[in-house]
RODO-2510 file (C-alpha; in nm, 4 decimals, decimal comma):
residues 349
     n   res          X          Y          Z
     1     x     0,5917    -2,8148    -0,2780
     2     x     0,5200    -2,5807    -0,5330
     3     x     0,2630    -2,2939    -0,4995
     4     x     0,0404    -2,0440    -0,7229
     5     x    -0,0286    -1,7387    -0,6125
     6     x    -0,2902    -1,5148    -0,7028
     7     x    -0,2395    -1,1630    -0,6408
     8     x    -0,5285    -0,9474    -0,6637
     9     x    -0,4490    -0,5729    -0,7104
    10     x    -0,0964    -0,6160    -0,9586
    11     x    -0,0645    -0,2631    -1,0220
    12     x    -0,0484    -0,1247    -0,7011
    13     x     0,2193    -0,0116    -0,4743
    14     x     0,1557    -0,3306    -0,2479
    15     x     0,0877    -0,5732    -0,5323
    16     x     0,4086    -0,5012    -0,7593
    17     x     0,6272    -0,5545    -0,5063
    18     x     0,4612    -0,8585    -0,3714
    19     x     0,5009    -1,0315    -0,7409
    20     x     0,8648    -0,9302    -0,7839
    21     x     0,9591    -1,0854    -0,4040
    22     x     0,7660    -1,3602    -0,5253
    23     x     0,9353    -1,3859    -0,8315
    24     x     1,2765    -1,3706    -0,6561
    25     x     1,1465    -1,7354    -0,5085
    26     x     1,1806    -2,0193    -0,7066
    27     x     0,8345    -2,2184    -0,6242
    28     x     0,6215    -1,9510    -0,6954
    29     x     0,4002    -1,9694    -0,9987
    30     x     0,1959    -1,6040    -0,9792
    31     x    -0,0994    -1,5031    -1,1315
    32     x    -0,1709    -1,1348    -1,1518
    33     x    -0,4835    -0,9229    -1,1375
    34     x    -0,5663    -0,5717    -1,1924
    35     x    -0,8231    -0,3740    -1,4125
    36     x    -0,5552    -0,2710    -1,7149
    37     x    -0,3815    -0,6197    -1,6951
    38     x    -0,0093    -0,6437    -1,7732
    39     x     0,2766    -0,7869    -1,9581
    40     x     0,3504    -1,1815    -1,9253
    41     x     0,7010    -1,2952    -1,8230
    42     x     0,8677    -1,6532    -1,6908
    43     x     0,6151    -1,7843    -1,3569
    44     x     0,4391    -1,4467    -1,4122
    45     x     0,0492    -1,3911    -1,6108
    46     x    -0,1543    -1,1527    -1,6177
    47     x    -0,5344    -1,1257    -1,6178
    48     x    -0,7542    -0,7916    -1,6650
    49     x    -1,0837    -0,8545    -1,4653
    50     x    -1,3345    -0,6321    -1,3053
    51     x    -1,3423    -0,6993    -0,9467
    52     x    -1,6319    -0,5217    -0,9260
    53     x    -1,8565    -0,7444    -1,2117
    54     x    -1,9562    -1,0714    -1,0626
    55     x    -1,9934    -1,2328    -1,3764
    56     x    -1,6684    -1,1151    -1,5352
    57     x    -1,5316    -1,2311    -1,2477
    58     x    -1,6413    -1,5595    -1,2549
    59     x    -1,5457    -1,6200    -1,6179
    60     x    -1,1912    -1,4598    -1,5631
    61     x    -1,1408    -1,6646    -1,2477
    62     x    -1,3193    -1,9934    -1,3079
    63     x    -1,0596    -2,1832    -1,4030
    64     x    -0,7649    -2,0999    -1,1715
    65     x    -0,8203    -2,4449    -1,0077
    66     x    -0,4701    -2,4484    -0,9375
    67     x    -0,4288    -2,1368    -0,7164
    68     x    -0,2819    -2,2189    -0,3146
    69     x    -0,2705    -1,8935    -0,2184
    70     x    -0,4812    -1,5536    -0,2470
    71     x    -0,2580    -1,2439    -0,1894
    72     x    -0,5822    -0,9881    -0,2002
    73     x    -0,4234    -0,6093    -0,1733
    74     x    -0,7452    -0,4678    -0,4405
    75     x    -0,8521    -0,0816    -0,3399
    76     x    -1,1162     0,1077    -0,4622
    77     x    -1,1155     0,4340    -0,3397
    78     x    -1,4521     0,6494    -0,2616
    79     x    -1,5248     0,9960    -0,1105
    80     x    -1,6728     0,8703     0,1875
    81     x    -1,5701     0,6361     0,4542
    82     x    -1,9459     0,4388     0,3857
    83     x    -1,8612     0,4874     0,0504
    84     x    -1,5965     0,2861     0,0555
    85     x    -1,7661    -0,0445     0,2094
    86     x    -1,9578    -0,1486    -0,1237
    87     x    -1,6812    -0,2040    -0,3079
    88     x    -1,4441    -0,3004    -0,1242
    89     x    -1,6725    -0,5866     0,0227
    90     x    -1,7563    -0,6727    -0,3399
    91     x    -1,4330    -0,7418    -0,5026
    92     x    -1,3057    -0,9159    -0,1788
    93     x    -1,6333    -1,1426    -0,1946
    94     x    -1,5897    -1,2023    -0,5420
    95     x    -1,2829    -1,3228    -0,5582
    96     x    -1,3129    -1,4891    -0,2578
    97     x    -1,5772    -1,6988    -0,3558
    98     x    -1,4880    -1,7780    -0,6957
    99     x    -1,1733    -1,9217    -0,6233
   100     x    -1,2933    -2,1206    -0,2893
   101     x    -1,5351    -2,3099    -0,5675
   102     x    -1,2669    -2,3695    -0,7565
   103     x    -0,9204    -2,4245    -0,6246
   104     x    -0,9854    -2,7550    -0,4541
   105     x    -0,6080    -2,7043    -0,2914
   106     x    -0,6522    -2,3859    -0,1964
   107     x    -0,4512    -2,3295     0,1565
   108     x    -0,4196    -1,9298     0,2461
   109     x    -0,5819    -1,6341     0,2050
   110     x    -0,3707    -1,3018     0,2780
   111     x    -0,5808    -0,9559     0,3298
   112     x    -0,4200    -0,6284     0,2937
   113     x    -0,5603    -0,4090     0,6193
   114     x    -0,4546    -0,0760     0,7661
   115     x    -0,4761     0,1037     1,0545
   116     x    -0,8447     0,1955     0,9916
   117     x    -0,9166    -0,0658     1,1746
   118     x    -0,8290     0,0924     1,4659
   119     x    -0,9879     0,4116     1,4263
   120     x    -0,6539     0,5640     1,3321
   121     x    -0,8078     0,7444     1,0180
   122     x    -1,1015     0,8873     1,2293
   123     x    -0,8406     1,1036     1,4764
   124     x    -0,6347     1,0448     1,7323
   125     x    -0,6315     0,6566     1,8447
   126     x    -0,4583     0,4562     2,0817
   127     x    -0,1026     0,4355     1,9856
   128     x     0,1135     0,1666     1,9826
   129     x    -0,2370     0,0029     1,8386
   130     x    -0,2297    -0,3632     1,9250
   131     x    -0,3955    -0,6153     1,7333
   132     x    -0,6009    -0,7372     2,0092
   133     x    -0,7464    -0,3296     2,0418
   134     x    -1,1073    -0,3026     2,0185
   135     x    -1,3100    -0,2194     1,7504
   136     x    -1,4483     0,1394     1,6653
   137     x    -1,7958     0,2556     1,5372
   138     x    -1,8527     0,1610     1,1698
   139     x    -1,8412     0,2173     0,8639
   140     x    -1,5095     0,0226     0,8234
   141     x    -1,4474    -0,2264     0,5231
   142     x    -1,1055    -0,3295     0,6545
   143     x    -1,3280    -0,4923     0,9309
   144     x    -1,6070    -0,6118     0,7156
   145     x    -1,3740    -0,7592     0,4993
   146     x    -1,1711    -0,9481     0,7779
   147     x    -1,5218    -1,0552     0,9043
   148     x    -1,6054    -1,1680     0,5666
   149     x    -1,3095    -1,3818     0,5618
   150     x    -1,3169    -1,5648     0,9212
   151     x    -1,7086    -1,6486     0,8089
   152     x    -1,5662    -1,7577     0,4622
   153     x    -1,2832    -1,9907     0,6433
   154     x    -1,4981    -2,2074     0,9224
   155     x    -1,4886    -2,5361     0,8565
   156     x    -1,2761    -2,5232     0,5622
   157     x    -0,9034    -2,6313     0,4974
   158     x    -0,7750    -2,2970     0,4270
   159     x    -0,6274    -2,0147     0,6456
   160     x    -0,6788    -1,6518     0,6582
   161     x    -0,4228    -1,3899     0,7384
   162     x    -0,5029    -0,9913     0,7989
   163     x    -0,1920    -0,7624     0,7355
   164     x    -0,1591    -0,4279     0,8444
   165     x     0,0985    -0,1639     0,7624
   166     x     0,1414     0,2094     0,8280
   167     x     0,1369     0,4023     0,5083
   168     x     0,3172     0,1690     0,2067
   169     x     0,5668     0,3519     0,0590
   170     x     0,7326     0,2278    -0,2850
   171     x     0,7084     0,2110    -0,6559
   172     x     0,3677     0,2500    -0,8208
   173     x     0,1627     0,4873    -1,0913
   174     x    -0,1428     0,5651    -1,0893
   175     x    -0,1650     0,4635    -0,7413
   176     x    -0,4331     0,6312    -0,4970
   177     x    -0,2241     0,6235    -0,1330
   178     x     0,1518     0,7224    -0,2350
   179     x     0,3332     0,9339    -0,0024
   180     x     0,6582     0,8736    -0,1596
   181     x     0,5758     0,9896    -0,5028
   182     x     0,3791     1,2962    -0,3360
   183     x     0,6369     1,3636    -0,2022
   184     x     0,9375     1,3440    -0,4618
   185     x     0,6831     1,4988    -0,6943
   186     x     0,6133     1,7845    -0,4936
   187     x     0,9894     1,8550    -0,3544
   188     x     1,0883     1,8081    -0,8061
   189     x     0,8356     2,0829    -0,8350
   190     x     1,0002     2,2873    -0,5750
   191     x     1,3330     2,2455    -0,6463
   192     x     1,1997     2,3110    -1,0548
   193     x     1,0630     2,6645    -0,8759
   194     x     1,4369     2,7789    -0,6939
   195     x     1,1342     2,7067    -0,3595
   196     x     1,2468     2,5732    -0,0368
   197     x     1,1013     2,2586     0,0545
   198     x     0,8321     2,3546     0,3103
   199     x     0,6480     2,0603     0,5271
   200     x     0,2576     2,1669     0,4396
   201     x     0,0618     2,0007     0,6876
   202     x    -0,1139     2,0773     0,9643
   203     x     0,1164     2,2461     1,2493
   204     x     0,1137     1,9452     1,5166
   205     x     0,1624     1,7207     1,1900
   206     x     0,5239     1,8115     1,1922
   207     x     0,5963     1,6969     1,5227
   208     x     0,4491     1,3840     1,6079
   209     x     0,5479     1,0504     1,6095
   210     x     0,4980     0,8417     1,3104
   211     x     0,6004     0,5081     1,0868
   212     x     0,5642     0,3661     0,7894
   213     x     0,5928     0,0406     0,5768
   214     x     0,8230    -0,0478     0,3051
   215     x     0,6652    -0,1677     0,0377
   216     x     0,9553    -0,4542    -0,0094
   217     x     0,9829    -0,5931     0,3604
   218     x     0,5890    -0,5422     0,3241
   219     x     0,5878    -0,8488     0,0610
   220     x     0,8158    -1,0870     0,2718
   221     x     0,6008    -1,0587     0,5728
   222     x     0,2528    -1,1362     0,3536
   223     x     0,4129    -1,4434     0,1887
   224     x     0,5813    -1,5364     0,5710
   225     x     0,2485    -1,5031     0,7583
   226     x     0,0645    -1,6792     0,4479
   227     x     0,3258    -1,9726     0,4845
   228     x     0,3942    -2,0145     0,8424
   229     x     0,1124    -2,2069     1,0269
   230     x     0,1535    -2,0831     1,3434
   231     x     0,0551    -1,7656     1,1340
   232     x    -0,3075    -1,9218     1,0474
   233     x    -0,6360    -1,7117     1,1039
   234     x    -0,3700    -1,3699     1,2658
   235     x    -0,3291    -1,0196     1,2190
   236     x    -0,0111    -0,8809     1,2217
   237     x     0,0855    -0,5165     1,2387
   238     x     0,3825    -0,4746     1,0063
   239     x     0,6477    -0,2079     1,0270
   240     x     0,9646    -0,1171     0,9312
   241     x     1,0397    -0,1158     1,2780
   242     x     1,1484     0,2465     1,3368
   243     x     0,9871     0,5866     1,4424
   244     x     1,0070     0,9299     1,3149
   245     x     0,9361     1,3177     1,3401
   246     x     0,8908     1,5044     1,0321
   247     x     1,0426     1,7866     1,1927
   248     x     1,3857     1,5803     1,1770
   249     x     1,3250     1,3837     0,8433
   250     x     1,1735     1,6489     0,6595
   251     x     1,5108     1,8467     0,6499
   252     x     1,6736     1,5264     0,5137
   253     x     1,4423     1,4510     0,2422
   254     x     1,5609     1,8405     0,1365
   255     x     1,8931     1,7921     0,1554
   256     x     1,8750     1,4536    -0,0225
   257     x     1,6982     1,6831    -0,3064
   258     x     1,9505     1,9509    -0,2712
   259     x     1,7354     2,2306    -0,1688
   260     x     1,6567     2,4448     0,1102
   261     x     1,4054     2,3762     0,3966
   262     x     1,1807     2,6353     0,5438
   263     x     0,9520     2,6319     0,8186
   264     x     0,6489     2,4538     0,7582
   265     x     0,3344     2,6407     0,5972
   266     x     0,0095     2,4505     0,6410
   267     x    -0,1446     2,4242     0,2514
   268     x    -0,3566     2,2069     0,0655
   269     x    -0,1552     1,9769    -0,1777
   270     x    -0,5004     1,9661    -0,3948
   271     x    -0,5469     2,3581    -0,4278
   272     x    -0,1692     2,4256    -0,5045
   273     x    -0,0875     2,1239    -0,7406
   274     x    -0,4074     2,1640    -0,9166
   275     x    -0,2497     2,4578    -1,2097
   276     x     0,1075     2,2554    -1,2142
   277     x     0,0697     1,9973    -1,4938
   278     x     0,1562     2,2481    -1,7502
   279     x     0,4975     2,3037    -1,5451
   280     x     0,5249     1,9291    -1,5186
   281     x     0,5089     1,9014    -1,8995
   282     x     0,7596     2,1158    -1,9318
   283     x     0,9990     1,9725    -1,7026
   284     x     0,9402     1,6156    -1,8866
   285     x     1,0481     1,7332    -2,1754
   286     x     1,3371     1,9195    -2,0345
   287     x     1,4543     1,6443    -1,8047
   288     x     1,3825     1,3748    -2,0367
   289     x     1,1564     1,2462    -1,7851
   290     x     0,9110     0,9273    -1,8896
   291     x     0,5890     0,9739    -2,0390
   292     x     0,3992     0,9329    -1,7493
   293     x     0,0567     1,0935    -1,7225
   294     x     0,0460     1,3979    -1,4544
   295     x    -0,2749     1,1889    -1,3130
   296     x    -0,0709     0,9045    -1,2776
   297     x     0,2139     1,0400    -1,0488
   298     x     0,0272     1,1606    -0,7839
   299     x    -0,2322     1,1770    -0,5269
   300     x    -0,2105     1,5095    -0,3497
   301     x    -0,5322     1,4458    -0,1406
   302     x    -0,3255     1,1209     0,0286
   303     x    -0,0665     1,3986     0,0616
   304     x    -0,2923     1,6329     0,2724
   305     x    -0,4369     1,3354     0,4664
   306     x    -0,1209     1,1784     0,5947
   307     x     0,0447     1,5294     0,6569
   308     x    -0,3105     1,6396     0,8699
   309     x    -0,2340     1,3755     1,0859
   310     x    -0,1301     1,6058     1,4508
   311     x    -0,1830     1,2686     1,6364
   312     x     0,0979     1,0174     1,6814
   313     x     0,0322     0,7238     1,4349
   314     x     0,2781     0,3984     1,5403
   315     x     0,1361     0,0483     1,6154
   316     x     0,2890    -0,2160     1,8315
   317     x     0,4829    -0,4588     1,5927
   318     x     0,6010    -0,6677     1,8307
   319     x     0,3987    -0,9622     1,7509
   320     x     0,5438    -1,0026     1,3965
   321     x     0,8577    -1,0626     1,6235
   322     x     0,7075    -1,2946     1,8623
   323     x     0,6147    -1,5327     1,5777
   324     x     0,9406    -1,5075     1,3628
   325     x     0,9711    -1,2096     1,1578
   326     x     1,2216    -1,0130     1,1752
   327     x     1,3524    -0,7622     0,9225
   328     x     1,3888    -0,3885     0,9779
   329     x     1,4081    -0,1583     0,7513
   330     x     1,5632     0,2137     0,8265
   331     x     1,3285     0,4938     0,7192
   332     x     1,5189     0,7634     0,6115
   333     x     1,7339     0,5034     0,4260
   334     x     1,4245     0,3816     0,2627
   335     x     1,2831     0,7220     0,1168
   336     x     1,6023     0,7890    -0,0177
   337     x     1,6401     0,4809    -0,1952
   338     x     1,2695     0,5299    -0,3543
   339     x     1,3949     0,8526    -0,4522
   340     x     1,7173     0,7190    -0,5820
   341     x     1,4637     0,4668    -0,7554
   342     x     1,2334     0,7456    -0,9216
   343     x     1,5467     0,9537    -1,0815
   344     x     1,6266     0,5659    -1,2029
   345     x     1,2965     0,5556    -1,3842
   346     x     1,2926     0,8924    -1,5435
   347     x     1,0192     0,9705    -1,2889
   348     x     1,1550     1,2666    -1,1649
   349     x     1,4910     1,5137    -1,2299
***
């Protein structure tokens, strides 16, 4: 039976590698969205919409009567955790309810969560977080929006699914929550300098117990829980499966780089990449790198939130398993490989 997906947030991290898995299947028809838009290809169209406009919405979306299933991985970012709820709600409701009036076969919709939802961006949560945990004080759009949906979905044909990975790591630009292209950037910039790569979080940051998502076993576990129906109206905590200390993988990023490591030295990422893009310039044109805006390579505030974390940061993926995923991805394999994947791209040197 063949599908259409619409995928709502194209351009990021999440939602490029979402459309290639999808493209790697052969009844998929996919339907892109994102703010700049993109280039068509075979199965593939793009539309440039803002999310955020009601009406444009509607007239953008209005006649995708032949959309199955939403893939909805849209971010706007905001200084605030409140900030964030407008927005976020907004998109999610406009899309939502412009393609529920209009799709008449319409079967799944797939939200992109996080760990917010269990406090884990506040401080120190329980860990392995379980999807059954309890809720935490608001503001929290990842639970509005979830809310949002299971109000959306009573009564109705279609299912909902809420995803949610540790940090996504893979290929994006421009991209607000990108540890691996903080951190390729900022060990390029090191290496550029004849520096040793230094860890610069917080202290206890470098010796906790964390995990994170690959962006490409991400995608087959969205478009598995959106087709399986024992996976209808779940959340699933998705992992790559392992755990890690930066005190042990930090030395292997370096030597992947071929640099020296140093003991850590707790700096912001924001204060000490903000006089760099001059030295970035430079190294483009030396390196032959691709043209690639210096506001589009980074995000050095993600950098200094994800290395503050002193707190272990895991979740339980174990019901993933219980249901029928089961691919497993090996960190330290995988942030090589991105890296591998950057120098591919003429991101970095």
């Amino acid at each position: 039976m063949n599908k259409t997906a619409l995928v709502v947030g194209a351009q990021g991290v999440i939602g490029r590698n979402l459309i290639e898995h999808l493209r790697r299947l052969d009844d998929w028809q996919i339907i892109g969205l994102s703010r700049r838009g993109g280039e068509n290809t075979a199965r593939l169209r793009h539309i440039a919409v803002d999310l955020l406009d009601a009406d444009d919405t509607r007239s953008k979306l209005a006649n995708l009567r032949e959309v199955t299933h939403v893939f909805y991985a849209a971010y706007q970012d905001r200084p605030t955790w409140a900030e964030l709820v407008e927005p976020n709600m907004t998109m999610l409701r406009n899309v939502v309810q412009t393609i529920a009036g209009v799709a008449d076969d319409l079967r799944h919709v797939s939200l992109m969560q996080g760990y917010k939802v269990y406090g884990a961006h506040l401080g120190p949560f329980k860990t392995p977080a379980r999807e059954d945990d309890p809720g935490h004080m608001p503001p929290e759009f990842n639970v509005d929006q979830q809310r949002f949906l299971e109000a959306q979905q009573r009564g109705k044909r279609w299912s909902w699914s809420a995803i949610r990975p540790s940090v996504v790591c893979g290929f994006a630009l421009g991209n607000p929550m990108n540890l691996a292209m903080v951190i390729g950037i900022y060990a390029a910039i090191s290496k550029e300098l004849g520096l040793p790569l230094r860890f610069p979080g917080k202290p206890g940051a470098y010796d906790t117990l964390m995990e994170v998502t690959d962006a490409g076993l991400l995608a087959r576990a969205t478009v598995w829980a959106a087709t399986e129906p024992r996976c209808a109206n779940q959340a699933f905590n998705i992992t790559n499966g392992d755990l890690f200390r930066w005190n042990q993988l930090w030395p292997r990023i370096a030597k992947h780089f071929e640099i020296e490591v140093a003991p850590p030295l707790t700096m912001s990422l924001a204060s000490v990449m903000a006089d760099k893009e001059p030295l970035w310039n430079a190294m483009r044109e030396r390196h032959g790198l691709a043209a690639h805006r210096w506001s589009e390579l980074s995000s050095w505030g993600f950098g200094d939130f994800v290395f503050g974390w002193d707190y272990d940061f895991f979740a339980d993926g174990s019901k993933a398993r219980r249901y029928g995923f089961h691919d497993y991805v090996d960190t330290e394999a995988m942030f090589k490989g991105i890296f591998d994947d950057f120098r591919q791209r003429r991101v970095i040197p």
